[in-house]
N, C-alpha and C positions, 0 to 999 in steps of 0.2 A: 531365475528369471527366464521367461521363454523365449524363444528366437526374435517370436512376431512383437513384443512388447520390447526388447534391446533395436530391435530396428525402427521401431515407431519410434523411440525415444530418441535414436540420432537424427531422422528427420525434423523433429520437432527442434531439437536441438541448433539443428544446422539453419532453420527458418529464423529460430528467433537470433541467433546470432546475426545475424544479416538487418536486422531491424536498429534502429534507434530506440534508447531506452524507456520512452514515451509513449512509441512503436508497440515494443515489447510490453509494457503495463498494460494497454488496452486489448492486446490480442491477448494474455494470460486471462485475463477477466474476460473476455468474450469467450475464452475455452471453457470456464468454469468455476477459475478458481477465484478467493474471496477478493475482497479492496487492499487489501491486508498484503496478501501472498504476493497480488499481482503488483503492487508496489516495490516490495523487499527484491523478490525474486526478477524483476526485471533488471538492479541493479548490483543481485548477489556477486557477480561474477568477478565484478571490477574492484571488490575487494578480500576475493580468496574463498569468499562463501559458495558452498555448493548450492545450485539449484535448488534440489534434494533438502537440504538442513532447511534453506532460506522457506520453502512452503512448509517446513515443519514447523519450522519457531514461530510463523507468521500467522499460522494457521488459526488457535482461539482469538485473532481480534478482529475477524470479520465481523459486521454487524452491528457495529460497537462494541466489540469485548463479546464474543460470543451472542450476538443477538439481543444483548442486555439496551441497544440503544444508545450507550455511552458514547464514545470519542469513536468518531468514524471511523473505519479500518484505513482506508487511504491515507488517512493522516496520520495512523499511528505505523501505515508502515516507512512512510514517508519519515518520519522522525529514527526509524530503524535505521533508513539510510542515511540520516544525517549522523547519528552515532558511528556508525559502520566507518565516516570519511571523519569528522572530527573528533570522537569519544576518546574519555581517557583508558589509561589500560593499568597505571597504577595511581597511588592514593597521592603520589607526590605531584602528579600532572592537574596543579590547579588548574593552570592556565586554558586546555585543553577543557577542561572539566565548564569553565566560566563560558567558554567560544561556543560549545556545542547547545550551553541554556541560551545563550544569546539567538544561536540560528535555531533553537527549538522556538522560544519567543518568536521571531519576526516570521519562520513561516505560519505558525497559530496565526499571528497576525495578520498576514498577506492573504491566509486561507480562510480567515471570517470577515475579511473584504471583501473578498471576491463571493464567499458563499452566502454571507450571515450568521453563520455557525460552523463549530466543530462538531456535535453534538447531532450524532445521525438521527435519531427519532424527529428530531428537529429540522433538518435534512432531506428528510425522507416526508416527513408533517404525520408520521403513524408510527407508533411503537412495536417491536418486532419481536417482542419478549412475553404477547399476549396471540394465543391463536388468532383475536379477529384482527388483530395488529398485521399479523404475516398476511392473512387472508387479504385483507386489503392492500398489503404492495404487491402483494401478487397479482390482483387484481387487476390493481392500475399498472403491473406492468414496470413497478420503479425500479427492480433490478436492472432494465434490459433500456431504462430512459436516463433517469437521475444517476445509478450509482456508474455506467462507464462516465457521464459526464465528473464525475466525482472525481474519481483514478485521475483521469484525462487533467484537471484541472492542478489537483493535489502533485500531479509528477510532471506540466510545467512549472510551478510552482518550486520545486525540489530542485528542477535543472537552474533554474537561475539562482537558487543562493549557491546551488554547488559550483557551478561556472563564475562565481564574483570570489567563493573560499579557496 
């Protein structure tokens, strides 16, 4: 790793530490990276996950699932973090296992009140899995309008079931 890139890395570091995690999901996604990433990654930390892993793992569900349109990245990273703070880690953790569908439930739910859907094509009103699909959010621009409102939305959403679990 080169000098200039380890020291980029600690500034960057050091900025988003300083932020709130709502903070941190909209400035991750204004830097670049997907609904997904900037989701996971803004709350990696607070449960052991590296930075690093958390844009790795996050990484194919931008766009719905890789561009396919499916289940918004916000929401599916958002559900990453609700795993992360209530998922089970063995088979005997019913209970664990029931809490974490219950808050995958209610945020889906909280999240197609507020939006209309989970379902980005839908989301977005164009599919992104067809060139004149991307052409046109690109067009209008939905990256840099709809999806930070997406994040934004998706990870207050996420703060208050986490704040009441």
């Amino acid at each position: 790793m080169s000098h200039d890139f380890k020291k980029f890395r600690m500034s960057w570091r050091l900025k988003l530490d300083n932020m709130t995690p709502n903070e941190k999901a909209t400035q991750l996604f204004a830097e670049g990276y997907n609904c997904s990433q900037s989701l996971l990654a803004s709350r990696a930390g607070q449960f052991g996950l590296s930075a690093e892993n958390a844009l790795k793992v996050s990484a194919a569900f931008g766009g719905g699932l890789g561009r396919q349109g499916e289940v918004c990245g916000a929401v599916s990273g958002a559900l990453m973090v609700i795993g992360l703070a209530h998922g089970q880690t063995t088979p005997q953790q019913k209970e664990a296992k029931e809490h974490t569908y219950q808050l995958t439930r209610r945020f889906i739910a909280e999240f197609t009140n507020r939006k209309g859907s989970i379902q980005c094509r839908d989301l977005l009103g164009c599919r992104l899995d067809t060139p004149e699909g991307l052409q046109q959010a690109q067009e209008q621009s939905l990256f840099k309008t709809v999806c930070p409102q997406l994040v934004a939305e998706a990870s207050q959403i996420l703060d208050e079931i986490l704040n009441e679990n």
